[in-house]
C-alpha positions in Angstrom: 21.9 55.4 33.5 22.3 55.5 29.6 21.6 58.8 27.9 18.1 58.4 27.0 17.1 57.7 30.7 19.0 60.4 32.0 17.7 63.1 29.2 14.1 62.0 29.8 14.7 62.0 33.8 15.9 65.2 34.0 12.9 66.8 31.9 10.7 64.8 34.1 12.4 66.1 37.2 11.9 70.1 35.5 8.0 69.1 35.1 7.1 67.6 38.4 9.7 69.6 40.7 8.1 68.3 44.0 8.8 64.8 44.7 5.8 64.1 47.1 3.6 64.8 44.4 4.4 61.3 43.0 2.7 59.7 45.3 -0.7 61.6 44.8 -3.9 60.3 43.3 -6.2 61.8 40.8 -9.4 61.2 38.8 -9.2 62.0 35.1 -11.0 65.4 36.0 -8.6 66.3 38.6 -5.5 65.3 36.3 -6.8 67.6 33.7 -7.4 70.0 36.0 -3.5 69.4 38.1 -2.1 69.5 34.0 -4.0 72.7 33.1 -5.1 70.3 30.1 -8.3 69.4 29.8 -10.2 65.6 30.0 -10.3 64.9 26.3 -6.5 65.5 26.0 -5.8 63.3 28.7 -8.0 60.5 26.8 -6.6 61.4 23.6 -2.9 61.2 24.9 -4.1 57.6 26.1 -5.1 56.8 22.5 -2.0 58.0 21.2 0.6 55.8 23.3 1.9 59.0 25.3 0.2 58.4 28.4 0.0 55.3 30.9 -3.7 54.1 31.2 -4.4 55.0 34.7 -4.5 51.5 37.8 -8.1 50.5 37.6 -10.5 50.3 40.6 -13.3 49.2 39.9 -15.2 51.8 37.6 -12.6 54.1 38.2 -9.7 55.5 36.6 -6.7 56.4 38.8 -4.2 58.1 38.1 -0.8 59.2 39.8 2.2 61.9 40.1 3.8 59.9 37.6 0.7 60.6 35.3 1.2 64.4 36.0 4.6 64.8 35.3 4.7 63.2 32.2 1.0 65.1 31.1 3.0 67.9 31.9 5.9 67.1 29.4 3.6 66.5 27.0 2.3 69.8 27.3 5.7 71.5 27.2 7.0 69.0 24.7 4.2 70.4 22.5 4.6 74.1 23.3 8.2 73.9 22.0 7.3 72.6 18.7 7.0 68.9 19.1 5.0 66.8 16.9 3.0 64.2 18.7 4.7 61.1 16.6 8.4 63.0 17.9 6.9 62.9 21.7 5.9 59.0 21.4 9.1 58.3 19.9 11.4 60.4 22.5 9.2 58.0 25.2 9.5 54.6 23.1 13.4 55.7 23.5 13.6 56.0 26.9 11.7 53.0 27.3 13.2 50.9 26.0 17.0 52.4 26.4 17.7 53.3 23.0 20.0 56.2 21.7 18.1 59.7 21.4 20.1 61.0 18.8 17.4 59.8 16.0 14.4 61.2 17.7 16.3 64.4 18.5 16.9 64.6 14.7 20.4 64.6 15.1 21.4 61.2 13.8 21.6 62.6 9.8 24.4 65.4 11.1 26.3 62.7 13.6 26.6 60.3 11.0 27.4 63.0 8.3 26.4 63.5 4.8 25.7 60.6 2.1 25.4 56.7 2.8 27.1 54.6 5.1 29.9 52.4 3.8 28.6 49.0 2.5 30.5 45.8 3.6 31.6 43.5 1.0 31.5 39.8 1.0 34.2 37.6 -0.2 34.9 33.7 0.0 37.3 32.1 2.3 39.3 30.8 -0.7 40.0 34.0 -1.8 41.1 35.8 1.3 43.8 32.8 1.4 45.2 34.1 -2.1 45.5 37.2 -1.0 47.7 36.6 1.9 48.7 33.2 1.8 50.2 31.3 4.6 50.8 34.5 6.8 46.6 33.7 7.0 46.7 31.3 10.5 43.8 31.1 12.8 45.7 33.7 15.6 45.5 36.7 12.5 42.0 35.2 11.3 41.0 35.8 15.0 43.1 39.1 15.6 41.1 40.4 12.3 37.8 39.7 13.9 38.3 41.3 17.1 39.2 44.3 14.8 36.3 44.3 13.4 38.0 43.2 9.8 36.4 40.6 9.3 33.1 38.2 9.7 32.0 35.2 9.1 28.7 34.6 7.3 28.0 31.4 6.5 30.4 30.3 3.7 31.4 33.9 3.2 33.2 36.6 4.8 31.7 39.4 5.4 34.1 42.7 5.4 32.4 45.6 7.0 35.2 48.4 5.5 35.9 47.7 2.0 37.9 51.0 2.1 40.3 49.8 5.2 40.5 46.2 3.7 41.1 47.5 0.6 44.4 50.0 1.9 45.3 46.7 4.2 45.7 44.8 0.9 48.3 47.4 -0.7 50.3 47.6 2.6 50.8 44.0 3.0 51.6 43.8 -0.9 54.4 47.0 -0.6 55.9 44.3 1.9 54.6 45.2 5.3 53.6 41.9 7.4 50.3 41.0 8.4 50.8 41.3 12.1 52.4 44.2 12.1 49.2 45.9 9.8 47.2 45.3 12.6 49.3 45.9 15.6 49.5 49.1 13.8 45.1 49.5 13.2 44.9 48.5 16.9 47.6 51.7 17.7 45.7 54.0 15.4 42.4 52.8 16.1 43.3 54.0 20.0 44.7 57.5 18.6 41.9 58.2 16.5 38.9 57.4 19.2 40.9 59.4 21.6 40.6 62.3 19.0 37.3 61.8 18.1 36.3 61.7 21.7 37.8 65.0 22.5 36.2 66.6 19.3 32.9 65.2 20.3 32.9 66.4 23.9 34.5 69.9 22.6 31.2 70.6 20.4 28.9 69.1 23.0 30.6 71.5 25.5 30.0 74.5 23.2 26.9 73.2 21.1 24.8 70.5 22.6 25.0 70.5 26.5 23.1 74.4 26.4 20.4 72.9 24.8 19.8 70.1 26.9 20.0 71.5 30.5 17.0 71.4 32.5 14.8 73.1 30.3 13.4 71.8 27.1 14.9 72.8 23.8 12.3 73.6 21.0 12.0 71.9 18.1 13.6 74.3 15.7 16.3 74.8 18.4 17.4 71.3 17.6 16.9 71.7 14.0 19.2 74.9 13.7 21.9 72.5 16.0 21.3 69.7 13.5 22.4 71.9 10.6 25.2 73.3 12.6 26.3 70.0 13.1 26.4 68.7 9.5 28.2 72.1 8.5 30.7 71.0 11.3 31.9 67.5 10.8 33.5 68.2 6.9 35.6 71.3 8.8 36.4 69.1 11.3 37.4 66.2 8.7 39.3 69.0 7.4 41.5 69.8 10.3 42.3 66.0 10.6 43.4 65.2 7.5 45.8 68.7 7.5 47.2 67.5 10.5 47.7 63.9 9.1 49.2 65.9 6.2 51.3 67.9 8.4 52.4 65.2 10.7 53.5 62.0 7.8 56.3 64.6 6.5 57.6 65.4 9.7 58.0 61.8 11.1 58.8 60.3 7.7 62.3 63.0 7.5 62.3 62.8 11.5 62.8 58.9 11.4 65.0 58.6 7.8 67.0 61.9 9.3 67.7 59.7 12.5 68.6 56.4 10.2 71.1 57.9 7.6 72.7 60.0 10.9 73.2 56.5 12.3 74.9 54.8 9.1 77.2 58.1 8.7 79.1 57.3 12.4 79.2 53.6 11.4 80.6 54.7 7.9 83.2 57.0 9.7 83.9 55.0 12.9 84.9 52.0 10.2 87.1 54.1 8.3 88.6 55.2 11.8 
């Protein structure tokens, strides 16, 4: 079950607790009554896209459990701060299997502050200056699967200027092709390993309290939101300290370990 599903199942589950009630029947009147809402809500809900029209028989209106649990939402949805264009979204979502973290307002402090890198285009004839014959169809396809790389039309399309960019000076200082992206694929698999554990370590802490079985209010989710976007920068932070840390320490690990080595071959030769 992808999130959205499961979020929206569970604050079903808190509205409509007994399961039998499902199967029971009601006339708009009796909804209402069931909801502790009244008969132009119900209506009104209709009009608005939150709530099912109810099965049809002959003049009559039916409607089920199903309609009660989610009249019920509504009504706690609303309660908590909600706006009725957030409720329709959050239902659209779950619908129709999309991610929550927009309608939750949380997308702006996931994806962090200012815009989104914008790819770059370039033509074919100029990605073959730039790395010549080392440019065969097994590193034209290892680039795509990397997610380098695109084509578009006659074009390429590179969706990380920035990482194409650094990819460019590496392979200019002398370090193959292949090996540049044997060595993405490696960190690529480091750094979503980190970024998963950072994730699940603030929705541990941060998120999962929220959304338990009862409904968070609106301005609970705001205040997280903020929390959020105050979080990611320190937690950019700690990364690049580390990287800072770490490229010292290998770099006089590994040259330690190399001139070590051609010191006993020096002196075993003069042996």
């Amino acid at each position: 079950m992808n999130t959205a599903s499961a979020f929206l199942r569970r604050l079903l589950d808190a509205a409509a607790p007994v399961v039998n009630a499902v199967a029971a029947e009601y006339r708009v009147a009796e909804l209402a009554q069931a909801a502790q809402t009244s008969v132009r809500n119900v209506r009104a809900y209709q009009d608005q896209g939150l709530l099912p029209p109810p099965e049809r028989r002959g003049r009559l209106g039916i409607y089920s459990g199903e309609h009660l649990a989610r009249l019920k939402l509504i009504g706690q949805l609303l309660e908590r701060g909600y706006s009725i264009a957030s409720i329709r979204e959050l239902f659209e979502a779950w619908a129709q299997g999309r991610d929550l973290a927009h309608v939750l307002g949380l997308e702006q402090a996931i994806q962090g502050p200012g815009q989104p890198e914008q790819a770059a285009t370039l033509p074919f004839s100029e990605l073959q200056g730039l790395f010549g014959d080392t440019l065969d169809d097994p590193v034209i396809e290892r680039a795509q699967a990397l997610g380098l790389l695109e084509f578009a039309g006659d074009h390429l399309r590179v969706p990380s200027p920035t990482l194409f960019a650094a990819g460019v000076e590496l392979y200019r200082a002398g370090i193959p092709l292949s090996a540049l992206l044997d060595e993405l694929a490696a960190i690529r698999g480091h750094v979503q390993q980190v970024s998963a554990g950072i994730v699940q370590m603030i929705a541990k802490q941060l998120v999962n309290p929220l959304l338990q079985s009862e409904l968070p209010h609106a301005e609970d989710l705001e205040r997280l939101s903020a929390q959020l976007l105050q979080l990611r920068p320190l937690v950019e932070q700690v990364v690049v300290a580390e990287l800072a840390r770490g490229l010292p320490e290998a770099a006089n690990r590994e040259l330690s370990e190399r001139v070590h080595r051609l010191l006993e071959g020096f002196l075993k030769g003069a042996d």
